[in-house]
C-alpha positions in Angstrom: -1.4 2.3 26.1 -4.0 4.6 24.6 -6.9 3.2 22.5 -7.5 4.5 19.2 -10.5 3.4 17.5 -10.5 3.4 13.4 -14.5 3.1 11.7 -15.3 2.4 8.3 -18.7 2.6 6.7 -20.3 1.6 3.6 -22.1 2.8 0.8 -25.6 1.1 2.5 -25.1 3.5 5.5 -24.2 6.7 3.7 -26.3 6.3 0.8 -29.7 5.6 3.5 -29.9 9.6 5.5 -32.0 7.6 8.4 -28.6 5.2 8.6 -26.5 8.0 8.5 -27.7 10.2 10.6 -28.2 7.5 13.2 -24.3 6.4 12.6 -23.1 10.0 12.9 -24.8 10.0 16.3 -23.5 6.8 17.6 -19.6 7.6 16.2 -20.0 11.4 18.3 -20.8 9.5 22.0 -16.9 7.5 21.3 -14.6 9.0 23.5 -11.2 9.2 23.0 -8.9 9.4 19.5 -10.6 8.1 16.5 -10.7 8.1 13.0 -13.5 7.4 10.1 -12.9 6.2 6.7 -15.8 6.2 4.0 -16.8 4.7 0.6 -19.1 5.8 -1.4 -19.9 3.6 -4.6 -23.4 3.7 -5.4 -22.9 7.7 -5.6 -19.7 7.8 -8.0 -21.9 5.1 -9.7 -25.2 7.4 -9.9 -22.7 10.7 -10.7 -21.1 8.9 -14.1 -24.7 7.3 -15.4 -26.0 11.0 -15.4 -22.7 12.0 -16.8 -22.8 9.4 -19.5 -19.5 7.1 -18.1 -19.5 3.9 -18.5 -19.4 2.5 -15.1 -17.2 -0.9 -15.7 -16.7 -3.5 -12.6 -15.1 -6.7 -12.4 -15.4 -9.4 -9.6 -17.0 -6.4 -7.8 -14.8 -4.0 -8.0 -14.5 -0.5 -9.6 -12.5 -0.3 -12.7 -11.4 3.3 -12.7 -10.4 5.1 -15.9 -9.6 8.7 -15.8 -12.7 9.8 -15.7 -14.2 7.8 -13.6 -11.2 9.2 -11.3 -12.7 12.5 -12.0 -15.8 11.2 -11.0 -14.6 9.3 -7.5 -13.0 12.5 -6.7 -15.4 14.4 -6.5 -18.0 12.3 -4.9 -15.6 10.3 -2.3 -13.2 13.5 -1.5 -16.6 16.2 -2.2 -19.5 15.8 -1.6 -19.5 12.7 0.9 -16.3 14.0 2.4 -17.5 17.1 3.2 -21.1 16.2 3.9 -19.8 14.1 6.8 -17.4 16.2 8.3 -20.1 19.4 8.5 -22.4 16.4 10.0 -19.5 15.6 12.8 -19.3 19.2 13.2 -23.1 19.9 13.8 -22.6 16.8 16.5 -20.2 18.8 18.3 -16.9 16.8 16.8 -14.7 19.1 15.6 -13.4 16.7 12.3 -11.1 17.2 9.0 -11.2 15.7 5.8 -8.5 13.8 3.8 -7.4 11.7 1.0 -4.3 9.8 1.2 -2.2 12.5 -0.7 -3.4 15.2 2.3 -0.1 16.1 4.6 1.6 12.5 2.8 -1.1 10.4 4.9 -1.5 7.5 2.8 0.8 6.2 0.0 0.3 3.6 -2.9 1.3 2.6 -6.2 -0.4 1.7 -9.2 -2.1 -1.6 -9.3 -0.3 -4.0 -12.1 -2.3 -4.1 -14.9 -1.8 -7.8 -14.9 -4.0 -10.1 -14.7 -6.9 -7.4 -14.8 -6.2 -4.0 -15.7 -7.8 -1.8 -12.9 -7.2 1.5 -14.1 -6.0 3.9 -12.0 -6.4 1.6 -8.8 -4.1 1.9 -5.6 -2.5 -0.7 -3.4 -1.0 0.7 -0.3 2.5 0.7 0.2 3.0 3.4 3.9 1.2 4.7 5.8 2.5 8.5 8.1 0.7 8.9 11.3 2.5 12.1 12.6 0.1 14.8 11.2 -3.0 12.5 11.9 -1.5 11.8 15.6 -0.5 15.6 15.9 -4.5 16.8 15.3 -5.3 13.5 17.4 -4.0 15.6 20.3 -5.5 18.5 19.7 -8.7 16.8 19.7 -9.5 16.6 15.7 -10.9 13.7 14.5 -9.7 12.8 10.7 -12.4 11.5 8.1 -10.5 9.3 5.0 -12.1 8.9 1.4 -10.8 6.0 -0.5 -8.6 7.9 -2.4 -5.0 7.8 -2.1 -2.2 9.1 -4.5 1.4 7.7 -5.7 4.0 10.8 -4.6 3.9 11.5 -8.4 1.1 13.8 -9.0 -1.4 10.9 -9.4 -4.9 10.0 -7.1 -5.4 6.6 -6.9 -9.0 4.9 -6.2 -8.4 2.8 -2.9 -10.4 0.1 -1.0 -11.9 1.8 1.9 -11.7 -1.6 3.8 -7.7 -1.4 3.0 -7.4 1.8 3.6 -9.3 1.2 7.7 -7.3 -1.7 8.1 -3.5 -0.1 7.4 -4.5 2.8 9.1 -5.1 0.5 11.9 -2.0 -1.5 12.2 0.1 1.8 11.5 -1.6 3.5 14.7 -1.0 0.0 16.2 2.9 1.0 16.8 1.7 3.7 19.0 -2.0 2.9 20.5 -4.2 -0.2 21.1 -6.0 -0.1 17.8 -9.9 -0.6 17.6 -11.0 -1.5 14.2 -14.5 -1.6 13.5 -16.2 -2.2 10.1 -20.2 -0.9 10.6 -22.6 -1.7 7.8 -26.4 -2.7 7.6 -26.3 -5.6 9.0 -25.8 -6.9 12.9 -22.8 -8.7 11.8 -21.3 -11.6 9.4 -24.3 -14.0 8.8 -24.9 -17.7 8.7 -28.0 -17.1 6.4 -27.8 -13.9 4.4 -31.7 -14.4 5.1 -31.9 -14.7 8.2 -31.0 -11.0 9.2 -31.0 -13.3 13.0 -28.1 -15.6 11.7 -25.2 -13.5 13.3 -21.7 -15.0 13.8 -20.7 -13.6 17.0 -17.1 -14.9 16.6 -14.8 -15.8 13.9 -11.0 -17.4 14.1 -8.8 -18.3 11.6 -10.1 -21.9 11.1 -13.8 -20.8 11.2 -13.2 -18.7 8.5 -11.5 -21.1 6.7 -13.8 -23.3 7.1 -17.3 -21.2 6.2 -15.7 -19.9 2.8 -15.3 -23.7 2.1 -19.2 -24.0 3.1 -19.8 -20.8 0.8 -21.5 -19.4 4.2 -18.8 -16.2 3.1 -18.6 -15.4 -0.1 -18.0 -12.9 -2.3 -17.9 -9.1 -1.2 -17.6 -10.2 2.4 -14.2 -12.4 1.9 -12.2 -9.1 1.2 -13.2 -7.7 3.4 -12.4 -10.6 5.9 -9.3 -10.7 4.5 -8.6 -7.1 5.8 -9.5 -8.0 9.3 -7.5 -11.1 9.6 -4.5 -9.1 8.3 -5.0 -6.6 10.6 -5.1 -9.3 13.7 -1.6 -10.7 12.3 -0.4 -6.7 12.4 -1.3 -6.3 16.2 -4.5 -4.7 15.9 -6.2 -5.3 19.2 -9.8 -5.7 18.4 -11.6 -5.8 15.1 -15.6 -5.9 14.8 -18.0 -6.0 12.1 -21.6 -4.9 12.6 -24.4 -1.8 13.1 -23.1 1.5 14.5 -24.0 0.4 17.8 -21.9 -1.4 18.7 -19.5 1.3 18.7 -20.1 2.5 22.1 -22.1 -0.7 23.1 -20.1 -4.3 22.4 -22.7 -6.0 24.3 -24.6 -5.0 21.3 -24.8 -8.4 19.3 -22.4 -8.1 16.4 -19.4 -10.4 15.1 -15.8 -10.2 16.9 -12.5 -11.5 14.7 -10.2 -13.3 16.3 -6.7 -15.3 15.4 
């Protein structure tokens, strides 16, 4: 079976043009299908301070009125969209940009607004792999926002880590699916200050087991959560660590496991 290799990065890389440029350099030497998915919240964040938006969060996370929609689009399925792809291009990878509503990729509903009203926040409900597999074979690689849209005229602002992971069980039907989640650090720490600390592998029980230590708290247990629910789904292989390790998993980083 073919392997298919689905990267996410973070705000920290795309905000940092060193990091980027570096990751954009490591993600061209991967051979084979793959497919990039990007936030961008320190941006959309920068965007509605200058335009006078109140940017609102709760427990981390981005509550999204309609004009901080208006703002996300732009930055997520704009300027960082495009930025990368003409990046990829210049790298001689011959990439195309989406949200979830392009060619039906990616579709969700509105979040309930029960307990905590998110706004106009999106949970994924299906994901269609034909058009995405179709440039796949022609050698295109696709590069997701984190915006995805409800069949009824309506964007919805989506986790980027959600949207990596369902992309990668849905190719899992398919491919051997690859998910890799690439950020500043070399991996899931021990000691958030001890940039040495990493955990090179993590099962269910560890996990389990560090959250009840508080060694993971916080932002990193989402996206944790994504990874282990990819593993139940029949993803393959999922990693978290620097771009590296992309083309390089001798490159010290941390490997999830069931």
């Amino acid at each position: 079976m073919e392997t298919i290799k689905i990267v996410k990065i973070g705000g920290n890389i795309i905000n940092n043009k060193e990091a980027l440029d570096s990751f954009i350099a490591n993600f061209s030497k991967i051979t084979g299908p793959k497919i990039l998915v990007h936030g961008g919240g320190k941006l959309a964040s920068e965007l509605a301070k200058k335009m006078e938006v109140p940017v609102k969060m709760i427990d981390g996370r981005r509550v999204t009125d309609e004009a901080t929609l208006d703002i996300i689009t732009m930055v997520y399925a704009g300027k960082i969209n495009k930025n990368i792809v003409a990046q990829l291009q210049a790298n001689k990878v011959n990439a195309l940009g989406f949200t979830g509503a392009d060619a039906q990729t990616i579709v969700s509903v509105k979040r309930p607004s029960k307990p905590i009203d998110f706004g106009y926040a999106g949970d994924i409900v299906k994901v269609n792999t034909s058009t995405l597999e179709l440039l796949l074979n022609n050698g295109i690689t696709p590069v997701f926002c984190a915006i995805t849209h409800d069949t009824e005229g309506n964007l919805l602002n989506t986790n980027a880590d959600t949207i990596a992971s369902e992309l990668a069980i849905a190719f899992g039907q398919n491919y051997s699916t690859e998910l890799y989640y690439c950020f500043e650090k070399d991996g899931v720490l021990r000691n958030v200050d001890n940039p040495d600390s990493v955990i090179e592998e993590i099962d269910l029980n560890t996990y389990q087991e560090l959250k009840n230590e508080q060694v993971i708290f916080e932002g990193m247990i989402p996206k944790l959560d994504n990874c282990f629910h990819a593993l139940k789904n029949k993803v393959y292989q999922v990693h978290i660590g620097k771009t590296d390790m992309l083309f390089n998993q001798q490159t010290k980083h941390t490997l999830l496991q069931l």
